[in-house]
Backbone and ligand atoms as CSV (ligand in chain L), in Angstrom:
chain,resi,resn,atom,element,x,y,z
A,1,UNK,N,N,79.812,83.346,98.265
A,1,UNK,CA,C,80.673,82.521,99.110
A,1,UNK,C,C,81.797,83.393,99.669
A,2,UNK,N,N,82.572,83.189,100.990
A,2,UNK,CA,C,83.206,83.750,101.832
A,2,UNK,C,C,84.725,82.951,101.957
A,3,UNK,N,N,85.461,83.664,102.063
A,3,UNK,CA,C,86.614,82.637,101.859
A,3,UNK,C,C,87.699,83.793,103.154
A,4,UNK,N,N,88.563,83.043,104.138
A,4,UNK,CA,C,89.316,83.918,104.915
A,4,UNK,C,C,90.674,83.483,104.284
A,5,UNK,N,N,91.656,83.957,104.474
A,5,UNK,CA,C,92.972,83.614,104.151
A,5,UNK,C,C,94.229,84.925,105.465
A,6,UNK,N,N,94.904,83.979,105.977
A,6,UNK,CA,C,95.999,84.386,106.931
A,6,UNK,C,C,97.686,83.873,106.534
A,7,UNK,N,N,98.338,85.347,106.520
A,7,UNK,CA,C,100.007,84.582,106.397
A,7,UNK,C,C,100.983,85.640,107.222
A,8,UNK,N,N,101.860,85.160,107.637
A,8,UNK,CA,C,103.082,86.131,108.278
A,8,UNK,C,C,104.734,85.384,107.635
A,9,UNK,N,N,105.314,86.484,107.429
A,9,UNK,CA,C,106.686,85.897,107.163
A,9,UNK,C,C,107.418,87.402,108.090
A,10,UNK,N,N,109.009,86.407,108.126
A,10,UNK,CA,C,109.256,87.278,109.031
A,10,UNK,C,C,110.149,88.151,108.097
A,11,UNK,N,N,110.587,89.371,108.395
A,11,UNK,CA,C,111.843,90.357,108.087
A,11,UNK,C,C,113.246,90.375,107.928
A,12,UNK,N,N,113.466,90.491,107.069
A,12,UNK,CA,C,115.511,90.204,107.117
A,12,UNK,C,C,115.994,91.161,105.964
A,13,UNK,N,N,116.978,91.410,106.533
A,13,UNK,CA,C,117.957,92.460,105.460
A,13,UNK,C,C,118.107,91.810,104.379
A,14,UNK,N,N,118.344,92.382,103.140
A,14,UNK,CA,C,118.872,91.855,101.633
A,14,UNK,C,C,117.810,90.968,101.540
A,15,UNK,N,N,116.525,91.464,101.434
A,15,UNK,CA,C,115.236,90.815,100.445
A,15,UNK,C,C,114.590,91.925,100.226
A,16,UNK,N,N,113.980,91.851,98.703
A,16,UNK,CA,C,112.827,92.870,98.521
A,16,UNK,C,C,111.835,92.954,99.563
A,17,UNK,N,N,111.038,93.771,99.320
A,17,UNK,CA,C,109.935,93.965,100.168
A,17,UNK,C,C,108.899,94.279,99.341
A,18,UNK,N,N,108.058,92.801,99.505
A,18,UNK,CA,C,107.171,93.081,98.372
A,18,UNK,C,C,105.554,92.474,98.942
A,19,UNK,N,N,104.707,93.375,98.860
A,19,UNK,CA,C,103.164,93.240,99.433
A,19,UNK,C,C,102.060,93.509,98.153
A,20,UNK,N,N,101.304,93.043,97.886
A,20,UNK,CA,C,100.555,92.924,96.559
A,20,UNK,C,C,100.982,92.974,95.606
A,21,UNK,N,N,102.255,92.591,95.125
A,21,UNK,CA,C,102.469,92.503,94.217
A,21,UNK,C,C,103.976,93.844,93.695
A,22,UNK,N,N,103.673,94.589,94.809
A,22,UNK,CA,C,104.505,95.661,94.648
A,22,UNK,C,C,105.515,95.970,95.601
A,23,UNK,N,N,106.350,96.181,94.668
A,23,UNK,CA,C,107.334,96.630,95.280
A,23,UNK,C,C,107.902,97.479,96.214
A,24,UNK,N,N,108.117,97.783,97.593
A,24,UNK,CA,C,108.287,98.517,98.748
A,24,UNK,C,C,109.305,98.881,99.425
A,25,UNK,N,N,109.465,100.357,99.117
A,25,UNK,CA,C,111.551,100.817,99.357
A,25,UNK,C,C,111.374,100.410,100.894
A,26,UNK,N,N,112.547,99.728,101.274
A,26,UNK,CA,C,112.663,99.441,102.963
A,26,UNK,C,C,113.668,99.150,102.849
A,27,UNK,N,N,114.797,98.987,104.017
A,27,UNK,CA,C,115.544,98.066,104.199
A,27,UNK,C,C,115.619,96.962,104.383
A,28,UNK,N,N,114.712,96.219,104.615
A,28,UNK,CA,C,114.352,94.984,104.954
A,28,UNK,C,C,113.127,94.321,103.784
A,29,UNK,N,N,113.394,92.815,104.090
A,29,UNK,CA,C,112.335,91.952,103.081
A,29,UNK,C,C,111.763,91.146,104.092
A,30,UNK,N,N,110.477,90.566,103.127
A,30,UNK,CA,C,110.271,89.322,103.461
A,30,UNK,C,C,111.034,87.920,103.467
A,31,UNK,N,N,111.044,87.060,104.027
A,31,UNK,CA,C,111.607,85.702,103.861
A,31,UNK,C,C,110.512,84.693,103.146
A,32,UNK,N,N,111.071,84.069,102.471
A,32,UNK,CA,C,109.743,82.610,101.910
A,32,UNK,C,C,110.777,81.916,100.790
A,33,UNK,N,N,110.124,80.768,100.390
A,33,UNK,CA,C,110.772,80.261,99.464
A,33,UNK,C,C,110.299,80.837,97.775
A,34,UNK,N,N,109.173,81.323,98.091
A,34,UNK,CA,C,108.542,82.264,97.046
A,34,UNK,C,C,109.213,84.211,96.782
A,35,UNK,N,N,108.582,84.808,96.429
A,35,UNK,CA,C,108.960,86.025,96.826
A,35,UNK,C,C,108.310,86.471,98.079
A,36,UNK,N,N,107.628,85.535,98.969
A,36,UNK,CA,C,107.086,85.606,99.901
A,36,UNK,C,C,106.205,86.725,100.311
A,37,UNK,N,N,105.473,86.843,99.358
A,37,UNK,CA,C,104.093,88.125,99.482
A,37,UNK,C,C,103.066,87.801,100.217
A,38,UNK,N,N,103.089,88.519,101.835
A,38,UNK,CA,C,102.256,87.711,102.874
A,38,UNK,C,C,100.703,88.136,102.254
A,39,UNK,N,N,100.887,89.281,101.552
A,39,UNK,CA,C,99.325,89.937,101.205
A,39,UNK,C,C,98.671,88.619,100.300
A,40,UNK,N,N,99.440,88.701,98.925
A,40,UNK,CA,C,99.165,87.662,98.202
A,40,UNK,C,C,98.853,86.194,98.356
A,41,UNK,N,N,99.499,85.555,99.381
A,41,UNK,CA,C,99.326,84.404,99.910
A,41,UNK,C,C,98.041,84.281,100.664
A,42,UNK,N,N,98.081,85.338,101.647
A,42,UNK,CA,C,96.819,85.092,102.218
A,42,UNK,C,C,95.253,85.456,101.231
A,43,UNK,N,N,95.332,86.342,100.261
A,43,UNK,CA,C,94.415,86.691,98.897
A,43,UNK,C,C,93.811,84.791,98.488
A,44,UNK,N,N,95.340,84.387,97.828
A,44,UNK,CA,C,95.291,83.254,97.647
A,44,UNK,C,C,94.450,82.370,98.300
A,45,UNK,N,N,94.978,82.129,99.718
A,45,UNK,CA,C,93.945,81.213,100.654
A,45,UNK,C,C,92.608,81.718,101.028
A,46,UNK,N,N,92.038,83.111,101.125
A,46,UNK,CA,C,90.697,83.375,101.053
A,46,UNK,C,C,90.193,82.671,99.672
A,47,UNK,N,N,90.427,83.052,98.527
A,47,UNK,CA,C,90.301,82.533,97.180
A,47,UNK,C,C,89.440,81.081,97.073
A,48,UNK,N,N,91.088,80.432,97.996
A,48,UNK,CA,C,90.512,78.818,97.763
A,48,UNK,C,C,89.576,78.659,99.356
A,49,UNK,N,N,89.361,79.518,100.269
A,49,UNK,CA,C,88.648,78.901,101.099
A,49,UNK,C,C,87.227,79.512,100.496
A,50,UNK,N,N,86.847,80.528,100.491
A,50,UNK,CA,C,85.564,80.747,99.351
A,50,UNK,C,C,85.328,79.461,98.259
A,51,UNK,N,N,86.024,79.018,97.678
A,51,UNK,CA,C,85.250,77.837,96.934
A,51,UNK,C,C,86.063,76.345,97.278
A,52,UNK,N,N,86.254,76.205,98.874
A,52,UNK,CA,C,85.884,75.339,99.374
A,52,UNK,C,C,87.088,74.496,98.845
A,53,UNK,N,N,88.398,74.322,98.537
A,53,UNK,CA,C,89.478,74.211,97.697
A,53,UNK,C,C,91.063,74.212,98.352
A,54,UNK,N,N,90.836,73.961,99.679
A,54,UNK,CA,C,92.067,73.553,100.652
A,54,UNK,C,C,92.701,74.725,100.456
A,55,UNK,N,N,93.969,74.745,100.614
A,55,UNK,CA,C,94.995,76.291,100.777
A,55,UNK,C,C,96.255,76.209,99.732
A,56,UNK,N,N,96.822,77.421,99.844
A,56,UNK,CA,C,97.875,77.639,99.057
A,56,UNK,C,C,98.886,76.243,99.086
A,57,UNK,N,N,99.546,75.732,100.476
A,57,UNK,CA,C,100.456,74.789,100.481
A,57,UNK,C,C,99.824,73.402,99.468
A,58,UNK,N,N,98.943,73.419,99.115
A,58,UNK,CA,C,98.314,72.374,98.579
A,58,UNK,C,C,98.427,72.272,96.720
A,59,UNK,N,N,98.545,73.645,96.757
A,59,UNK,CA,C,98.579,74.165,95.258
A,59,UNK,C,C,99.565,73.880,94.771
A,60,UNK,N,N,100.572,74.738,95.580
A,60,UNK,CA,C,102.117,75.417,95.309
A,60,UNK,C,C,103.208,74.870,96.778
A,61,UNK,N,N,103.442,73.865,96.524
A,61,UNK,CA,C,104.385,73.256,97.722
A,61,UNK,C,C,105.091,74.173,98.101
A,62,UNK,N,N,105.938,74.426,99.444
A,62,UNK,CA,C,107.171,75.017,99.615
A,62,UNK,C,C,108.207,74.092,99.564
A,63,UNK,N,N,108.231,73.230,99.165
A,63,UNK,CA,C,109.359,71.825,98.799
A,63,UNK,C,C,109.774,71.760,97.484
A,64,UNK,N,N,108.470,72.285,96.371
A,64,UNK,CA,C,108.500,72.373,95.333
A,64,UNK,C,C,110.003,73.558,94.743
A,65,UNK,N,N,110.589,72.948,93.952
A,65,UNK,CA,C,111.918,73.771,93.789
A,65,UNK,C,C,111.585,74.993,92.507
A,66,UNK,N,N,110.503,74.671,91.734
A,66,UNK,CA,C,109.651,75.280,90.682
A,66,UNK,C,C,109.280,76.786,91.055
A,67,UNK,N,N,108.509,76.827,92.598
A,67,UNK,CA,C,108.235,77.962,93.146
A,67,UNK,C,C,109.509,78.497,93.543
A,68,UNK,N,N,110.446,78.356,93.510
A,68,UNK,CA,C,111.688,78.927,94.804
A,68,UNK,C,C,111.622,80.862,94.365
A,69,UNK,N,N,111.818,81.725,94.665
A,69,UNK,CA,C,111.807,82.447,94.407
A,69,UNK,C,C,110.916,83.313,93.145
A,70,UNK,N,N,109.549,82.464,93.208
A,70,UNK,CA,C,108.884,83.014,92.259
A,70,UNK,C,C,107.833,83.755,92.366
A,71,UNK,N,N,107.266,84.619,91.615
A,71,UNK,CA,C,106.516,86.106,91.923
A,71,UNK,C,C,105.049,85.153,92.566
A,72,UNK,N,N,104.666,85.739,93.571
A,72,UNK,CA,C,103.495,85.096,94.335
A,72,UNK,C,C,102.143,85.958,93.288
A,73,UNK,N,N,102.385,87.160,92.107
A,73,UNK,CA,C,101.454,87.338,91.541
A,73,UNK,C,C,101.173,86.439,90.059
A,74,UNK,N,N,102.427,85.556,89.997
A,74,UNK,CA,C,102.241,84.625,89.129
A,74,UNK,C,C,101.260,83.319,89.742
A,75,UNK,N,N,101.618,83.132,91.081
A,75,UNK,CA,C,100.557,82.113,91.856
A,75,UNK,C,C,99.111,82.294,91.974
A,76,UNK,N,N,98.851,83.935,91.904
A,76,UNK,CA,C,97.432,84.125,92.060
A,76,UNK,C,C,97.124,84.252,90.950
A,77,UNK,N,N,97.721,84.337,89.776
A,77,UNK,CA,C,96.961,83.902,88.003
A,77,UNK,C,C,96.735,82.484,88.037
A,78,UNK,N,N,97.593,81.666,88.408
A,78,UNK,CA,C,97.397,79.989,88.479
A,78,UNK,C,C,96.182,79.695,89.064
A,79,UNK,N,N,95.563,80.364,90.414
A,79,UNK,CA,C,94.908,79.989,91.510
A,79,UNK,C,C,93.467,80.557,90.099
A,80,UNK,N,N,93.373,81.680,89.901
A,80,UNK,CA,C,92.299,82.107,90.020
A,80,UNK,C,C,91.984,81.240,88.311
A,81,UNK,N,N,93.010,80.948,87.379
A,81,UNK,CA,C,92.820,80.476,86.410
A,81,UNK,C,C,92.319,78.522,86.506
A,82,UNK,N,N,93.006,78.214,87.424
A,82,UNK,CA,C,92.301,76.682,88.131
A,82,UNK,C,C,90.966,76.843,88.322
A,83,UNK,N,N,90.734,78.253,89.553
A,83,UNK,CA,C,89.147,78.161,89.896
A,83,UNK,C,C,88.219,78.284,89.135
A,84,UNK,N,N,88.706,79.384,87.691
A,84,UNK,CA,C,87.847,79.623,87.023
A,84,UNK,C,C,87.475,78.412,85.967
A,85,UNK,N,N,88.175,77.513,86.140
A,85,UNK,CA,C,88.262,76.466,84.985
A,85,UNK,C,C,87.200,75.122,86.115
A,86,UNK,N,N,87.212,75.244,87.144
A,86,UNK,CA,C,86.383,74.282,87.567
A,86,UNK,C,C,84.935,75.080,88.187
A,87,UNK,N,N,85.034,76.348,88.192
A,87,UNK,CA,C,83.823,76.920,88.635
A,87,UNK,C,C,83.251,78.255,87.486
A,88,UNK,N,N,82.175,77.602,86.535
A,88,UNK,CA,C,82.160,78.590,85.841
A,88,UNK,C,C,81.634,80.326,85.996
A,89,UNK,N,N,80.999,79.763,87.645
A,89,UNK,CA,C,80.641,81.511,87.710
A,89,UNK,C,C,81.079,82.305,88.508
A,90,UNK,N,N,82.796,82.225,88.354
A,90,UNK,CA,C,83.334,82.343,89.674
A,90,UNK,C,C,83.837,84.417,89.155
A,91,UNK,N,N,82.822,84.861,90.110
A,91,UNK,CA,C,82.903,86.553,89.970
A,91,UNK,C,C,83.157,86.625,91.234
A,92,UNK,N,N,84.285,87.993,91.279
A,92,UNK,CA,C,84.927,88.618,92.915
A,92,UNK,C,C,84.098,89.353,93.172
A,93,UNK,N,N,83.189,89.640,94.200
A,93,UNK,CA,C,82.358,90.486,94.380
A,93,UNK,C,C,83.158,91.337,95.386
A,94,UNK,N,N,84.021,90.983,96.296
A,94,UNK,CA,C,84.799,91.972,96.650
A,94,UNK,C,C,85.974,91.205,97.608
A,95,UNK,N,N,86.992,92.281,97.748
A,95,UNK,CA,C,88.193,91.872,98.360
A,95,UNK,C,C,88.451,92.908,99.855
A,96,UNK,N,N,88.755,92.307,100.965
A,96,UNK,CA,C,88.920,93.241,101.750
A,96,UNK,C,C,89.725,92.613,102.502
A,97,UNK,N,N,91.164,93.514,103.024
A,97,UNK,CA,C,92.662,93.101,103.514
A,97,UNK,C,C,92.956,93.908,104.806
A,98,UNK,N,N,93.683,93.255,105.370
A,98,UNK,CA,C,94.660,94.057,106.554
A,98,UNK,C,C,95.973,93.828,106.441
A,99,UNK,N,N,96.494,94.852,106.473
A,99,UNK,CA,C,97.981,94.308,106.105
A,99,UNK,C,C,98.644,94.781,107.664
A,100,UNK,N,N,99.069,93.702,108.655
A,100,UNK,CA,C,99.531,94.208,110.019
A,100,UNK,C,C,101.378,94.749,109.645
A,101,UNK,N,N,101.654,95.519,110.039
A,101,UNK,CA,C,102.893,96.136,109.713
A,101,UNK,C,C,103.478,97.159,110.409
A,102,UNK,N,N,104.365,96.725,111.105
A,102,UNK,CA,C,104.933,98.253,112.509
A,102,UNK,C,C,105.639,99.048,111.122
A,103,UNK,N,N,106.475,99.014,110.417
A,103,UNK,CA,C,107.364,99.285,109.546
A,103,UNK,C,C,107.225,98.861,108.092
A,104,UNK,N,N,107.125,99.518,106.937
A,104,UNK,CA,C,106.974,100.312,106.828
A,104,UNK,C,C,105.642,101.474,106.970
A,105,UNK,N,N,105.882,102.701,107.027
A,105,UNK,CA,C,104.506,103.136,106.565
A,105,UNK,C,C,103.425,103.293,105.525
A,106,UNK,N,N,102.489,102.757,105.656
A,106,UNK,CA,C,101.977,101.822,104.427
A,106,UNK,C,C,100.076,102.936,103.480
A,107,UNK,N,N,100.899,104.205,104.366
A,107,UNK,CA,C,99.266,104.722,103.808
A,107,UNK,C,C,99.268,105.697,102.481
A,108,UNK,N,N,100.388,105.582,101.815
A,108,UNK,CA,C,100.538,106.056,100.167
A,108,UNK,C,C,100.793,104.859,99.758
A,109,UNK,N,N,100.771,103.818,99.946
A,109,UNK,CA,C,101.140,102.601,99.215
A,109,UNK,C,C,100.100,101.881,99.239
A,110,UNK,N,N,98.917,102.098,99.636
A,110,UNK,CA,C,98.034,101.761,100.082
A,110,UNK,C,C,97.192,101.171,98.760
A,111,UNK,N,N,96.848,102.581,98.219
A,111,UNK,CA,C,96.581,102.813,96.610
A,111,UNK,C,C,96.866,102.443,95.443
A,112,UNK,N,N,98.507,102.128,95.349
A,112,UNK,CA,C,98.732,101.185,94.346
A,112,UNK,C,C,98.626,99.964,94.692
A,113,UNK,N,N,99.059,99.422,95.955
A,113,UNK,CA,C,98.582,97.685,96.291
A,113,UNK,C,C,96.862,97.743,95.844
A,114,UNK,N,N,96.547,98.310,96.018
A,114,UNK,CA,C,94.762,98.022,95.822
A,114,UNK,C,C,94.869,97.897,93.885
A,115,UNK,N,N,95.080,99.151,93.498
A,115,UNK,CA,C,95.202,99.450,92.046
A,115,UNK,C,C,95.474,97.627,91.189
A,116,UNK,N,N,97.112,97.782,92.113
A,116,UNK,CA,C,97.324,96.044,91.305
A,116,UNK,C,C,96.818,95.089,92.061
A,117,UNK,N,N,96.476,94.797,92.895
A,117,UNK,CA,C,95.574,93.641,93.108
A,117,UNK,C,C,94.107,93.670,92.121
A,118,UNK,N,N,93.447,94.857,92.445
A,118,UNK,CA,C,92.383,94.390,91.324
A,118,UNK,C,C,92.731,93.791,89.722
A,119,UNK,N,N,93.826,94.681,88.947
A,119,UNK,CA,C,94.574,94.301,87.657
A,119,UNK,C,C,94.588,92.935,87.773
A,120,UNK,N,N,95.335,92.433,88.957
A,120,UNK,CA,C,96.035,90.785,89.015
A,120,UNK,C,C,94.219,89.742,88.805
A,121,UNK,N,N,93.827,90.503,89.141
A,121,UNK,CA,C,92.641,89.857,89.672
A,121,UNK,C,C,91.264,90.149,88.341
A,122,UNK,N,N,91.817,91.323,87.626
A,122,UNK,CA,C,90.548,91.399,86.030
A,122,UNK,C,C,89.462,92.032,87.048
A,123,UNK,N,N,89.728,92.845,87.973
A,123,UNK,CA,C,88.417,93.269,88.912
A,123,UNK,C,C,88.499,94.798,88.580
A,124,UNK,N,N,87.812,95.425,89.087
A,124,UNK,CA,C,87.663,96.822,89.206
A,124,UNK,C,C,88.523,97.361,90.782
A,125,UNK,N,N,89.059,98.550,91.063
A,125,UNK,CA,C,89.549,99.047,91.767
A,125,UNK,C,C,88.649,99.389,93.610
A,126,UNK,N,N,87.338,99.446,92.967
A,126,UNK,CA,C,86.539,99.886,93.720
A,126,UNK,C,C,85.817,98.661,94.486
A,127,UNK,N,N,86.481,97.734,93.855
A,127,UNK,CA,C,85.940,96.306,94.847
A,127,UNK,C,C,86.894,95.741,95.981
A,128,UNK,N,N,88.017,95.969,95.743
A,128,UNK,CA,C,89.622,96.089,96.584
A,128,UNK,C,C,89.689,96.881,97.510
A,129,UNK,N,N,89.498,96.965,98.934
A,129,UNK,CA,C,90.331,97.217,99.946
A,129,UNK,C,C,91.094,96.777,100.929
A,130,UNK,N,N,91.815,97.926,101.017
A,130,UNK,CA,C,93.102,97.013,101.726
A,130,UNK,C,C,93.464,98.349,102.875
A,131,UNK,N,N,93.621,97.650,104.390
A,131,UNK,CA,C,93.632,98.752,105.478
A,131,UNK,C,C,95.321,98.498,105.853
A,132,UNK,N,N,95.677,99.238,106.598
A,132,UNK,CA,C,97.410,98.781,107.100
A,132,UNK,C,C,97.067,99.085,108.665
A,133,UNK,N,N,97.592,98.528,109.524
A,133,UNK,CA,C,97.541,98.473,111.030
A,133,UNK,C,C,99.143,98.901,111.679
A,134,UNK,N,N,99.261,99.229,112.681
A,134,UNK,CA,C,101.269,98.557,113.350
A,134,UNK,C,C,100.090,98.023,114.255
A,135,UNK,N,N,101.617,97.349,115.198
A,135,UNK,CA,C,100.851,96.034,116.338
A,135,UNK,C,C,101.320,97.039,117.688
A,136,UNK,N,N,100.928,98.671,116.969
A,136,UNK,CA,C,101.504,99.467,118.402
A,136,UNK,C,C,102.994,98.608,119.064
A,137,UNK,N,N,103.684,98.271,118.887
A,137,UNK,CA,C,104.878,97.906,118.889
A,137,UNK,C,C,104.980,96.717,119.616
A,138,UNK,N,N,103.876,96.258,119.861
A,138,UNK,CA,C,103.738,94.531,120.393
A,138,UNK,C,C,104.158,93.318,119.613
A,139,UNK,N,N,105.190,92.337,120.325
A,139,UNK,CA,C,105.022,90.960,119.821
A,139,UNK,C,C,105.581,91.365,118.451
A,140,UNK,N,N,106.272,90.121,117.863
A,140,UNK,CA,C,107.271,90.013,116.577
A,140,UNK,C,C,107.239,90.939,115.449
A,141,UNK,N,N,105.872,91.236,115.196
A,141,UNK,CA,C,105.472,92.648,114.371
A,141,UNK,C,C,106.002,93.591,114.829
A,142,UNK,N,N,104.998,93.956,115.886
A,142,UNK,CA,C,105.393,95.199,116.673
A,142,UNK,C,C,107.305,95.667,116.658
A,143,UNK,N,N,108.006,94.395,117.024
A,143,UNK,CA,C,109.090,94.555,117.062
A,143,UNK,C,C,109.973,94.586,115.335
A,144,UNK,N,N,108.869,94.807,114.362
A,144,UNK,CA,C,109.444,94.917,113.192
A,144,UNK,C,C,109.997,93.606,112.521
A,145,UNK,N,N,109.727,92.244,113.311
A,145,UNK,CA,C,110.639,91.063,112.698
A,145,UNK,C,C,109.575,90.496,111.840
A,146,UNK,N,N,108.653,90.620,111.620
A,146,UNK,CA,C,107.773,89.989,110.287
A,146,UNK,C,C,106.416,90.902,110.281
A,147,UNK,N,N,106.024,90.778,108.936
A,147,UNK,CA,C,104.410,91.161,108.471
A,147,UNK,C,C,103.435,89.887,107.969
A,148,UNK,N,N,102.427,90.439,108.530
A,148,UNK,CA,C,101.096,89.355,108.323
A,148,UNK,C,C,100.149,90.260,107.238
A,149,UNK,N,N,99.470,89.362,107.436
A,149,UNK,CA,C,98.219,90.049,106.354
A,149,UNK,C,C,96.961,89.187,106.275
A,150,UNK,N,N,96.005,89.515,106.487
A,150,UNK,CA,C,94.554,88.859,106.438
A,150,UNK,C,C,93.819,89.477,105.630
A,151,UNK,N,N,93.179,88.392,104.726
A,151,UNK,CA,C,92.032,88.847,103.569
A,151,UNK,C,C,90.855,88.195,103.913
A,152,UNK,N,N,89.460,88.769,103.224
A,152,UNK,CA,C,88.448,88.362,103.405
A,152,UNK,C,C,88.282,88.731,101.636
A,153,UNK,N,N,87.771,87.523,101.354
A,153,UNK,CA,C,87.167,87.545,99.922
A,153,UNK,C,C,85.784,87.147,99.504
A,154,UNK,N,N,84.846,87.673,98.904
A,154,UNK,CA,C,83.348,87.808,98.302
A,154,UNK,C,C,83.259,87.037,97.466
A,155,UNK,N,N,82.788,86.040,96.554
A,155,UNK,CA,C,82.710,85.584,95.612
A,155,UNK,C,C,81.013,85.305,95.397
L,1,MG,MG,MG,103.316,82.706,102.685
């Protein structure tokens, strides 16, 4: 089964900057009511669109005051520990990401986002990829004011 998942948040001074789970020296963060990990979120919604299971907002409200600032790799233990509890043969056969991003440069970081996403996930390293793009300096990306990220997940 095939599952897509899409998220963008935008950029602002005085927030971490955090994409799979890891942490990313920048000046700038993401915004969300979560720690707002566009990688993770969208992981998430491939996840539940592979087994057919509506999306993240459905899971984990953004109204919900529980999530406010909470690690989005704590959301994808919840997600994958739900699925595995209603689907018993639920194996990742593989993960594959784009992370769109004018800023930072993302191709030594590349390696540990992959590294801990598989960990988060009980997978092997070699089933995880993850590519980084800029938007050549086009449109809200391009202009550095938010990052997206699109996953495709195997199950
Ligand atoms: Mg999000």
């Amino acid at each position: 089964m095939i599952g897509i998942g899409f998220d963008i948040h935008r950029l602002t001074k005085g927030r971490p900057l955090i994409l799979g789970g890891i942490r990313i020296k920048y000046p700038k963060g993401l915004v969300g009511h979560s720690d707002a990990d566009a990688l993770l979120h969208a992981l998430i919604d491939a996840i539940l669109g592979a087994v057919k299971s509506g999306d993240i907002g459905d899971l984990f409200p953004d109204t919900d005051p529980r999530y406010k600032g909470i690690s989005s790799a704590i959301l994808l233990h919840r997600t994958i520990t739900l699925i595995r509890s209603r689907h018993k043969r639920f194996v990742v056969k593989g993960v594959d990401s784009i992370i769109f991003a004018q800023e930072p440069k993302l191709g030594k970081t590349k390696s540990r986002i992959k590294n801990n996403i598989a960990r988060l996930m009980g997978i092997k390293p070699d089933k995880v990829n993850i590519k980084a793009k800029t938007m050549e300096g086009l449109g809200p990306i391009g202009n550095k004011k938010a990052i997206a990220a699109l996953v495709l997940v195997d199950i």
